[in-house]
Each structure stands twice: as C-alpha cells, then as structure tokens.
Backbone bond lengths (Angstrom), bond angles and torsions (degrees), N, CA, C in turn:
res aa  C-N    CA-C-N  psi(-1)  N-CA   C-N-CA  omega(-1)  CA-C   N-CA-C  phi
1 X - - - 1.456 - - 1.533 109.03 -
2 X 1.883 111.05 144.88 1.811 81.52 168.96 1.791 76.41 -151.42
3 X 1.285 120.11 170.39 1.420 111.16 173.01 1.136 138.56 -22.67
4 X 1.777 106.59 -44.89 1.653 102.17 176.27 1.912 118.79 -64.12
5 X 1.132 107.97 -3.84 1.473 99.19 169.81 1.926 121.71 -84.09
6 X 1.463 100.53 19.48 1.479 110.13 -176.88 1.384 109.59 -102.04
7 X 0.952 121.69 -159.05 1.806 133.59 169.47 1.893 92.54 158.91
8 X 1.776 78.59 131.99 1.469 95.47 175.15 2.144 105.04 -117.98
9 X 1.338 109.79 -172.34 1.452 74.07 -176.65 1.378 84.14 -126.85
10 X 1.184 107.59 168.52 1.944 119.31 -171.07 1.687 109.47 -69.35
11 X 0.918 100.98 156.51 1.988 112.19 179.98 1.461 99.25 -59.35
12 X 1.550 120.91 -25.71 1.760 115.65 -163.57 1.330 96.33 -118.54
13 X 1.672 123.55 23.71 1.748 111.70 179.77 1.149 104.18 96.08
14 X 1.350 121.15 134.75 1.544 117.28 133.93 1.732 75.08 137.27
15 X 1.739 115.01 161.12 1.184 110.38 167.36 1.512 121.16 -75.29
16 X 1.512 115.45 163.78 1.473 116.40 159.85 1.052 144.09 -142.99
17 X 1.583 108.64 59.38 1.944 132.35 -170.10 1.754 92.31 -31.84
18 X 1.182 78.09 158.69 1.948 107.78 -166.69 1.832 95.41 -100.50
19 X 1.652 112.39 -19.84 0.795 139.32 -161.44 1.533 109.41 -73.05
20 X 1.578 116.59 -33.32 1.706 143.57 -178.85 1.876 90.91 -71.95
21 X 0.880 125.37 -42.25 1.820 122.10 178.89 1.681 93.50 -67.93
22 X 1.134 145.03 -66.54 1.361 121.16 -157.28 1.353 112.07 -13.85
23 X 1.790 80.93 135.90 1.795 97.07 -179.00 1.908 111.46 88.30
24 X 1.304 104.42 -18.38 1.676 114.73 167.32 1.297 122.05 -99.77
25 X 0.956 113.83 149.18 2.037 130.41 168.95 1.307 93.42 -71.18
26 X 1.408 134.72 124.72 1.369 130.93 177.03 1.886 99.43 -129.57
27 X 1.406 108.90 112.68 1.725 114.40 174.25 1.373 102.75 -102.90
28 X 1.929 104.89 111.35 1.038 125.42 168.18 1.723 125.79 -83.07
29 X 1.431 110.05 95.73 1.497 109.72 173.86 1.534 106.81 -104.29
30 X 1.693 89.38 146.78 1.401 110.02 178.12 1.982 109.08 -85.87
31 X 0.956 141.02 116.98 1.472 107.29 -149.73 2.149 92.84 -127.26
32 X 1.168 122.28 -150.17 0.819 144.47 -147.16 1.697 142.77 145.31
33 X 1.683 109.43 119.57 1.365 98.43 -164.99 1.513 99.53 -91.09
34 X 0.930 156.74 -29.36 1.289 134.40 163.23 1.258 136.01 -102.38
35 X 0.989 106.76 80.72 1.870 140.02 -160.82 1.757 90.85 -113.71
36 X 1.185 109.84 -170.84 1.636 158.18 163.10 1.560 107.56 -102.60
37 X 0.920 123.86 -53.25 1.597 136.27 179.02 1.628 117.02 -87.36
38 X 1.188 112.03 12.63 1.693 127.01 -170.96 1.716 91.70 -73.53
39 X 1.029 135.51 -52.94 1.746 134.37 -158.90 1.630 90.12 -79.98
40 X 1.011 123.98 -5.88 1.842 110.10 163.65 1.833 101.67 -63.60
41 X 1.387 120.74 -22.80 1.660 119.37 175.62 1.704 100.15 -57.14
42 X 0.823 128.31 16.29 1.598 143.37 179.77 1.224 115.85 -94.48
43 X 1.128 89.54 -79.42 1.840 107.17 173.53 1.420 110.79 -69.89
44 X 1.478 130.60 -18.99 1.449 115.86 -169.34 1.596 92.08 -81.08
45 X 1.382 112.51 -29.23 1.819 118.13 -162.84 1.837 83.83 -69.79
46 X 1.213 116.01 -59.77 1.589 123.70 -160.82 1.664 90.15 -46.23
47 X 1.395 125.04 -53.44 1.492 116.65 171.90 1.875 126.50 -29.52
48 X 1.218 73.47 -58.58 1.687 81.17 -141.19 2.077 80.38 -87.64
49 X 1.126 129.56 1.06 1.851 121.46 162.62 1.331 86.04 -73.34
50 X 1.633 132.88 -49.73 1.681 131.25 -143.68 1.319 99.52 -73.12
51 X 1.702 121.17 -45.01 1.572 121.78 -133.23 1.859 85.80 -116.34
52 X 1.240 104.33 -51.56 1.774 114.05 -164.20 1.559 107.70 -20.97
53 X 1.333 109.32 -68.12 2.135 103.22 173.13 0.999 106.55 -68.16
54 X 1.393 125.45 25.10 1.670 99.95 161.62 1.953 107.94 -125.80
55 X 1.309 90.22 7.53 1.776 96.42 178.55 1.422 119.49 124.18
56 X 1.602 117.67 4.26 1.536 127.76 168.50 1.184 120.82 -87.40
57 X 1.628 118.00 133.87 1.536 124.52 -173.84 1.527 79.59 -118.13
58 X 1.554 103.72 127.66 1.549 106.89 154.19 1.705 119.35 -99.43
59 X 1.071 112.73 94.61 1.498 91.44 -173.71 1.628 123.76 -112.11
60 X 1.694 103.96 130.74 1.837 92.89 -169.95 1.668 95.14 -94.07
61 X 1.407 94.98 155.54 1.978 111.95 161.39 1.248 80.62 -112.76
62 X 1.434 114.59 145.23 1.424 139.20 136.77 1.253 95.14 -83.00
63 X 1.814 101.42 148.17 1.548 123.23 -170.09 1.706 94.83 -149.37
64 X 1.049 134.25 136.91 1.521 150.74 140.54 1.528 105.90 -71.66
65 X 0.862 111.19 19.17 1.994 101.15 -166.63 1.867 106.78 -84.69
66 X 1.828 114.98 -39.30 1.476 118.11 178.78 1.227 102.39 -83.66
67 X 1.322 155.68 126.68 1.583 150.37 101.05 1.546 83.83 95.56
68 X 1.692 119.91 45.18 1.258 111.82 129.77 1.722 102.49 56.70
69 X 1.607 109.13 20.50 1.533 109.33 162.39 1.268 138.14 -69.32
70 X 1.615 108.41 -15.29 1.503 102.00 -179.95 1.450 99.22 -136.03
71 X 1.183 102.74 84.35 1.508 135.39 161.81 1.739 118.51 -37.91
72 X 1.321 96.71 -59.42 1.656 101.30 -178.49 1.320 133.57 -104.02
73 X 1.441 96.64 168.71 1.743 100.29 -153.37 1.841 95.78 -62.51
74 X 1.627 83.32 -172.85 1.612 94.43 -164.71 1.312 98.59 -68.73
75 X 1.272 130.74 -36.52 2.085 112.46 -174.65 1.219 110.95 -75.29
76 X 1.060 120.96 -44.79 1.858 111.38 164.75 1.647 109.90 -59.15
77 X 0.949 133.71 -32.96 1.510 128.61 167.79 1.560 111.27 -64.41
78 X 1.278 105.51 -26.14 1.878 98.90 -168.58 1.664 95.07 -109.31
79 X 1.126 128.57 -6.13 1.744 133.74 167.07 2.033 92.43 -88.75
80 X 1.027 141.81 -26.97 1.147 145.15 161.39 1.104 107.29 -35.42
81 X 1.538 107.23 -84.82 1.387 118.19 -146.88 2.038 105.76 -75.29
82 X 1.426 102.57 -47.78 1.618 117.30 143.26 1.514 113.12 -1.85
83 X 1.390 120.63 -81.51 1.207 144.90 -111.04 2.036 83.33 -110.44
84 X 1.208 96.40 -66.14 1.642 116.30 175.82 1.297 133.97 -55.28
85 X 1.634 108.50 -52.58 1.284 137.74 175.35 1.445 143.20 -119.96
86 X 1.265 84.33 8.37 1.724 114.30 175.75 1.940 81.74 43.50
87 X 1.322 120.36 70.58 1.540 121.26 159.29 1.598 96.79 -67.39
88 X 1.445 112.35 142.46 1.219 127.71 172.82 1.580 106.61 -133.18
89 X 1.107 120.31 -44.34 1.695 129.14 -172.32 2.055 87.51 -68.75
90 X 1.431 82.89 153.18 1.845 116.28 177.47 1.895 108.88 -50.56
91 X 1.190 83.77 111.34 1.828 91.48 167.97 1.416 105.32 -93.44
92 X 1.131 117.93 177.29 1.791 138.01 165.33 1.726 107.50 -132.28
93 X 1.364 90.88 150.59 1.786 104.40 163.42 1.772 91.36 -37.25
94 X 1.711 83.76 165.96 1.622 90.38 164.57 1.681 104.78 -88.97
95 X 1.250 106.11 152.38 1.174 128.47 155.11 1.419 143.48 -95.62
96 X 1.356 122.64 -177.47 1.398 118.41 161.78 1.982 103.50 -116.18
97 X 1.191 110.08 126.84 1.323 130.29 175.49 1.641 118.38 -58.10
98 X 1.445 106.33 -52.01 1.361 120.45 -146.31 1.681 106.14 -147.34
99 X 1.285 88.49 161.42 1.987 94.27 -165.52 1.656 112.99 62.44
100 X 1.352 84.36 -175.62 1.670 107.66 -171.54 1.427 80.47 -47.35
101 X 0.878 137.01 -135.73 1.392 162.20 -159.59 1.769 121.35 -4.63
102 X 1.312 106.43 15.98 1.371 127.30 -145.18 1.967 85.73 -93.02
103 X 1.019 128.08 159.03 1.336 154.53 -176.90 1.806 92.04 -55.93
104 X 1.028 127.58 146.29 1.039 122.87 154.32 1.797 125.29 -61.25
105 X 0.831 111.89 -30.92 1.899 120.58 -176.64 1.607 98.19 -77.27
106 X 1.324 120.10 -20.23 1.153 118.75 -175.75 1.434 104.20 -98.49
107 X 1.297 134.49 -43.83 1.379 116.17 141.03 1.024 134.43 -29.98
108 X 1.208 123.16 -73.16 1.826 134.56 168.00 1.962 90.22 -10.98
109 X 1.543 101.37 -77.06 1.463 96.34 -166.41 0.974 132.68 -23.37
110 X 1.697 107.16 -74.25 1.302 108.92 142.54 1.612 144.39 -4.76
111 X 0.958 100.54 -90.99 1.637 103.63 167.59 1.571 108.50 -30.15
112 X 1.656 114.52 -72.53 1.532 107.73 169.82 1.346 127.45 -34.18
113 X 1.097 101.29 -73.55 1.836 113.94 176.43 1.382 144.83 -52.74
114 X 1.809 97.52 -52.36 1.365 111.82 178.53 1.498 124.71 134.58
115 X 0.895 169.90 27.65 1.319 175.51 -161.92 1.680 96.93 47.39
116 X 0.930 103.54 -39.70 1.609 105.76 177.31 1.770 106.07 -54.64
117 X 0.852 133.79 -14.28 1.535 137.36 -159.90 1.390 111.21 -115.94
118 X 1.677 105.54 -10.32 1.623 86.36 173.65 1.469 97.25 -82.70
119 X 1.736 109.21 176.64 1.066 128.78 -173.36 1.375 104.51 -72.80
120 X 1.569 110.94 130.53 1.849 121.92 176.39 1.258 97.33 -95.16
121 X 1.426 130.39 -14.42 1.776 119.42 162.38 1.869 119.85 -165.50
122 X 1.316 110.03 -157.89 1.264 93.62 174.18 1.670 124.88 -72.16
123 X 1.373 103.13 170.00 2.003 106.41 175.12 1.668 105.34 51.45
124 X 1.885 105.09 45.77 1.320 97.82 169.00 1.330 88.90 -93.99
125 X 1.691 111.40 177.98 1.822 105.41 -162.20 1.697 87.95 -147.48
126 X 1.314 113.82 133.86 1.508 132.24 162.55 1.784 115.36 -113.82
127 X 1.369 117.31 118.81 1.003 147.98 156.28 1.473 111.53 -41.00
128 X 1.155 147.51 64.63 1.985 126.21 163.99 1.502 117.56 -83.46
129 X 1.417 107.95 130.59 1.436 108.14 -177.47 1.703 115.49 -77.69
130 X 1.409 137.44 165.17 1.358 116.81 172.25 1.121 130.74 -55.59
131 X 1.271 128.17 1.74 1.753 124.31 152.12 1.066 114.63 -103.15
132 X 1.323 128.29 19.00 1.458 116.15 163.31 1.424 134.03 119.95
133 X 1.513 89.82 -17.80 1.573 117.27 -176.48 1.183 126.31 -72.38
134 X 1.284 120.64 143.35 1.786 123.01 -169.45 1.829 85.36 -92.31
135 X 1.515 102.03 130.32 1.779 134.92 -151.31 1.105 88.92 -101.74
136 X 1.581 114.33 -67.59 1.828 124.26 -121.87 1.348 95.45 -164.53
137 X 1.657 131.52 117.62 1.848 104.28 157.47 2.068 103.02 -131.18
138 X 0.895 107.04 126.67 1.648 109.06 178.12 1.601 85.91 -124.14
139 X 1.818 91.37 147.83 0.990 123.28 -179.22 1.475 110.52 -63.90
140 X 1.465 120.47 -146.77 1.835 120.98 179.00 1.476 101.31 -89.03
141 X 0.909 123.66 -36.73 1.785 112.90 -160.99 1.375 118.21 -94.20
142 X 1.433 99.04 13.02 1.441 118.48 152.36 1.365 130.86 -75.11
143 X 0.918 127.86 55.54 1.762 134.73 -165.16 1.479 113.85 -33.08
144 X 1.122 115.71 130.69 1.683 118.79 -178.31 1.438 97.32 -64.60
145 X 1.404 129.79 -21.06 1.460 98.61 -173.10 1.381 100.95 -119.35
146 X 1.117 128.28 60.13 1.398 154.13 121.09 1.401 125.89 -13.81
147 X 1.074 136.86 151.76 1.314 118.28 144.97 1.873 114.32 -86.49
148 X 1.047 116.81 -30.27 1.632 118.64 -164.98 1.690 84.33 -63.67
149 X 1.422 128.09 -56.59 1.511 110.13 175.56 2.275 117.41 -66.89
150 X 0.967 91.87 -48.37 1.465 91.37 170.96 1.844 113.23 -34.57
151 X 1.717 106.86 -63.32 1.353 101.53 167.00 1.323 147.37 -31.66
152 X 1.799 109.79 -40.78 1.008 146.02 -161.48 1.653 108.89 -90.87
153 X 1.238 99.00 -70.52 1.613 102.62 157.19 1.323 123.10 -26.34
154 X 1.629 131.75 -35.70 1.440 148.63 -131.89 1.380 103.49 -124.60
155 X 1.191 96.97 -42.91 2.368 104.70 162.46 1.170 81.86 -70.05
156 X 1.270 153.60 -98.10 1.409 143.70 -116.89 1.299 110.61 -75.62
157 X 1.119 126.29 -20.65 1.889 123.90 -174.70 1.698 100.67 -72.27
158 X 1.899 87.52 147.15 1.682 97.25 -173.32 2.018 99.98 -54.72
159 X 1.369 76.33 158.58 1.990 88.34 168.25 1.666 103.54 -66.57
C-alpha cells in the first residue's frame, strides 16, 4: 500500500485520488480555521506558489477532530481560506483525522508509522514521496515555511 491507493474528495465535489500526484512531493496538512496555527495557511500557500511547478502538491484536509475548530461546512471553509489567505493549493471535504472513524490515509499512517504518527492536533504535516511513500511527518509547531520542511520538500522534487 502507499498513499496513492487513497482518494479523498475535493472541498467543491468531485473525487481526489492521491494517485493524480504520482511522480510529485505531496504535503499533507490536516488544517483548520480557528486554530492558533491557522496563519501557517500563509506559508503553506507561500509553498506550494514557490515549489508547485516544480513537483509540490500542497494539500490541506480540514478536520473538526482538535477543540472543535473547524466548525463549518466546506464553502465557508473554502471562502475562509480564499478570503484570508488567498488559499490557492487543493483542499478536501472535511474529514475525520483520528480514531475509529478516521479517513482511511490517516489510518494507512498509522499502520506505517505507529500510533505515534497520527496527528495530536491541527496543521500536523505528512511528507509523500512520488511513489507514495510516507517521507517526512512533523507535528503543528513545525511551520511549513521552515527550513527543516523547505529542505525536505527540495530532496523530494522531480530532477
């Protein structure tokens, strides 16, 4: 199994296999607009303008799963990030992160990693390399525009 055997579905409908990135670095954040960690939608956009033509998928899930931060449905979540953060990179429906009921890709992690690897809150961030592989995962207070993620991002982009 490696990510591309998932599909989540887009914030505006329609499916969205993980499977369409083959051959891309794809950074999976779990995100949230009313967080503490919400203005990282800054730096994830500053990502994926810098890296995107060169082989970076930034992609956020909205999750309700920490302190009940992302309350609203997906068009007020995607007029959010829009409106705030000029989000441009691929959203998904919201999801569930964690527990039984948790997304399948977020299982997957799990299984790979360890229970230790699911997300303990919002703007945790997963690394997949272009075949599929779990890369890189830092928790939230790891800022996407980092260098320890910047680096990381930068091994993984096509030659």
């Amino acid at each position: 199994m490696s990510a591309h055997d998932y599909s989540f579905t887009k914030i505006d409908g329609g499916p969205l296999p993980l499977k369409a990135y083959r051959g891309k670095a794809v950074l999976v954040v779990n995100t949230a607009s009313e967080c503490g960690f919400t203005p990282q939608y800054k730096e994830l956009e500053a990502l994926w303008r810098r890296y995107g033509s060169k082989g970076l998928v930034v992609l956020g899930v909205p999750s309700n799963d920490f302190g009940a931060q992302e309350p609203g449905t997906e068009a007020q979540i995607q007029n959010f990030c829009e409106r705030n953060y000029q989000v441009s990179f691929p959203m998904t429906a919201k999801v569930k992160t964690i527990g039984a009921g948790a997304h399948p890709f977020y299982k997957w992690v799990v299984a790979e990693l360890s229970e230790d690897a699911a997300p303990r809150w919002n703007f945790h961030k997963y690394l997949i390399d272009g075949e599929g592989n779990l890369a890189e995962a830092w928790p939230s207070k790891i800022e996407p525009g980092s260098k320890t993620v910047g680096d990381a991002v930068e091994r993984l982009l096509p030659s």
